[in-house]
C-alpha positions in Angstrom: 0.0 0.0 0.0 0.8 3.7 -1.0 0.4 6.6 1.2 0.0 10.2 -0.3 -0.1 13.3 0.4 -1.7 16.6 -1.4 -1.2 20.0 0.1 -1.0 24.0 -1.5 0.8 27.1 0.4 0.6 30.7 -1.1 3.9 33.1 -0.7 3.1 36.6 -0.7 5.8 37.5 -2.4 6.3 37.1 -6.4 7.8 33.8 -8.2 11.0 35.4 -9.0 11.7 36.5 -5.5 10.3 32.8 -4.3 12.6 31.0 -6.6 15.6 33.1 -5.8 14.5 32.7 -2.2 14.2 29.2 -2.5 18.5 28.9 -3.1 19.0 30.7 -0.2 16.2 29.7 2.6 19.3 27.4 4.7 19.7 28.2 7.7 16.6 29.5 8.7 14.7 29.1 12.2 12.4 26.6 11.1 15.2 24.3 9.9 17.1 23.3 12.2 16.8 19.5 11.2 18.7 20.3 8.0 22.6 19.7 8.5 24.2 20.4 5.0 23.5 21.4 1.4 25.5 20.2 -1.8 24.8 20.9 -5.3 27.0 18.9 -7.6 24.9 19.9 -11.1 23.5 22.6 -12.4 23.4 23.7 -16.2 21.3 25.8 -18.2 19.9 24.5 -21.2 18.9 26.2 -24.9 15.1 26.2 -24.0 16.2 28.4 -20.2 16.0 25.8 -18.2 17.5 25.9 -14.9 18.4 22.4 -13.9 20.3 21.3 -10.7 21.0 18.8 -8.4 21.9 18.5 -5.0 22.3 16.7 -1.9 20.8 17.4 1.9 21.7 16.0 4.5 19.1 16.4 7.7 19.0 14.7 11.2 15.6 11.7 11.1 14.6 11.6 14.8 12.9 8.5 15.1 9.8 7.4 17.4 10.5 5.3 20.2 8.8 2.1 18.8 11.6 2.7 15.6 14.2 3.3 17.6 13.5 -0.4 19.6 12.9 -2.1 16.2 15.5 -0.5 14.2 18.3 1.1 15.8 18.4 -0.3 19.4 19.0 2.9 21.5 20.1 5.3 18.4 17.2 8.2 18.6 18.7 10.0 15.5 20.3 9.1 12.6 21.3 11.3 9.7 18.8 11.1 6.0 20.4 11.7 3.0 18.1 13.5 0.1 18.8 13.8 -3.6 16.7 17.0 -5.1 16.6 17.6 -8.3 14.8 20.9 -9.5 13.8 22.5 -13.2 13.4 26.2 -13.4 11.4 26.9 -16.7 11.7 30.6 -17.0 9.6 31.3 -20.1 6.6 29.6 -18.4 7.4 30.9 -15.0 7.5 27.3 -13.5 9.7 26.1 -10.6 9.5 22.1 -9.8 11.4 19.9 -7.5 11.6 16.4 -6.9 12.6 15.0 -3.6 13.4 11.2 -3.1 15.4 9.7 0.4 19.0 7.9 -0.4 19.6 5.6 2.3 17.1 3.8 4.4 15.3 2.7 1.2 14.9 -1.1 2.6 12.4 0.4 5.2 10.7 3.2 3.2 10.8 5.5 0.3 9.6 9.1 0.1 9.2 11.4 -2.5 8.1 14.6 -2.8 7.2 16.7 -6.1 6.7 20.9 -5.2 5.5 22.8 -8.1 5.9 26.9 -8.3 3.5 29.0 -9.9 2.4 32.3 -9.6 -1.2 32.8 -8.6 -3.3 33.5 -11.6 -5.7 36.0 -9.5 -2.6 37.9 -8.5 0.9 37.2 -9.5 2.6 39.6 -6.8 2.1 36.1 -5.1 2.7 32.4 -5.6 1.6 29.3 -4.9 3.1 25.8 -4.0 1.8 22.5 -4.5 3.3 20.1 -2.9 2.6 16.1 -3.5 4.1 13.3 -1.4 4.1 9.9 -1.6 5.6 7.1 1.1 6.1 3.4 0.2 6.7 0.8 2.8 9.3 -1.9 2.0 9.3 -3.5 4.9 7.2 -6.7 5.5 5.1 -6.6 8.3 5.2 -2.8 8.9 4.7 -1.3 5.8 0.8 0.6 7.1 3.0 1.9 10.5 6.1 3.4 8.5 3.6 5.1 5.7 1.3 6.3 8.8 4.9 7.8 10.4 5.8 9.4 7.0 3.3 11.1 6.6 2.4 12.6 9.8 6.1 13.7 10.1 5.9 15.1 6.3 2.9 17.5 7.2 5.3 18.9 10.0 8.2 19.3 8.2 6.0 20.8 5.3 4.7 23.6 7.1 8.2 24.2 8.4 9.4 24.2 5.5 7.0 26.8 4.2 7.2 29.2 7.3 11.1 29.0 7.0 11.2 30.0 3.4 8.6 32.9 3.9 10.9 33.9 6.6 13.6 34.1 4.2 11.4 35.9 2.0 10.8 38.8 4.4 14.9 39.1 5.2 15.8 39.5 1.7 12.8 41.7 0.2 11.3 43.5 3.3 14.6 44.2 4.9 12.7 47.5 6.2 10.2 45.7 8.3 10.8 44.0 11.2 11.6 40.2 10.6 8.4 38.2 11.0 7.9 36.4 14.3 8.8 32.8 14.7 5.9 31.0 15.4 5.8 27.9 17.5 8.5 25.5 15.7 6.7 22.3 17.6 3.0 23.5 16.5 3.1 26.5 13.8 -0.1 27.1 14.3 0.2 31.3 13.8 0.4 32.3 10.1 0.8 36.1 9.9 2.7 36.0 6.7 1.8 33.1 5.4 -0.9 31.0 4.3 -1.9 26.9 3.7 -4.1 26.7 1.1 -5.3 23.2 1.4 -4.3 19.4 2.7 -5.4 16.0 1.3 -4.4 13.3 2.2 
């Protein structure tokens, strides 16, 4: 069985501030979990297309009942990530495709984030964001989905909060930065907003 995951966030801020944003959002406060960054390709092509790839690094706290079954008294271990990402900028299009590196004989997760501006205004943008987690291990294949995704719709609004953040630093240097909300429960949006979750 497949577990997925459908969710939207608009940036108030336009797409070509978002995308350059988006190569400079580490470190933010809402990231902690993220140790490194690496890009090893990146190229431009006849059609300007942006493409490039890189590596993350990030720390995968696990829940106790993985860290009995699994790793025997090891709460953390590190996730490796290979993104790649396509910048169309005739169409004003921004996509990236997440997929875990190790760990792949218990689960894999993969994430596709699409950039658009918002048709009804484009001094903002939108995000979709589309995850799926596949089980490979017998037996407890439902459970590690389950933990996937409720871990993903964390780290997903995170993720969001911590690039709007960004935002704010590099284009409204002249405004105070915008609070950190909660980084357990981020439930305050006042720059921000989710559009929608499906899972």
């Amino acid at each position: 069985m497949v577990k997925a995951y459908i969710g939207q966030w608009l940036y108030t801020f336009p797409w070509s501030q978002v995308v350059s944003g988006f190569w400079q959002k580490f470190p933010n406060p809402y990231t902690g979990h993220i140790l490194s960054e690496d890009t090893y390709y990146r190229t431009v092509t006849e059609d300007q297309k942006l493409i490039s790839k890189r590596v993350l690094a990030k720390t995968n706290k696990l829940p106790r009942w993985g860290e009995r079954i699994f790793y025997r008294g090891s709460a953390s271990t590190i996730g490796f990530i290979i993104e790649e990402s396509v910048c169309d900028l005739k169409e004003k299009i921004f996509t990236t495709n997440t997929v875990n590196i190790n760990m792949k004989s218990l689960m894999t997760v993969e994430e596709t984030c699409t950039y658009r501006p918002d048709k009804e205004d484009e001094t903002r943008t939108i995000c979709e964001k589309r995850v799926v987690a596949k089980g490979e291990l017998f037996g407890f294949k439902t459970t590690l989905e389950t933990f996937a995704m409720q871990r993903y719709k964390k780290n997903h609004e995170l993720a969001s909060l911590g690039l709007e953040f960004i935002l704010h630093k590099l284009y409204l240097p002249q405004l105070p930065p915008p609070p950190v909300v909660g980084i357990k429960t981020p439930d305050t949006r006042t720059f921000s907003r989710k559009l929608s979750d499906k899972a």
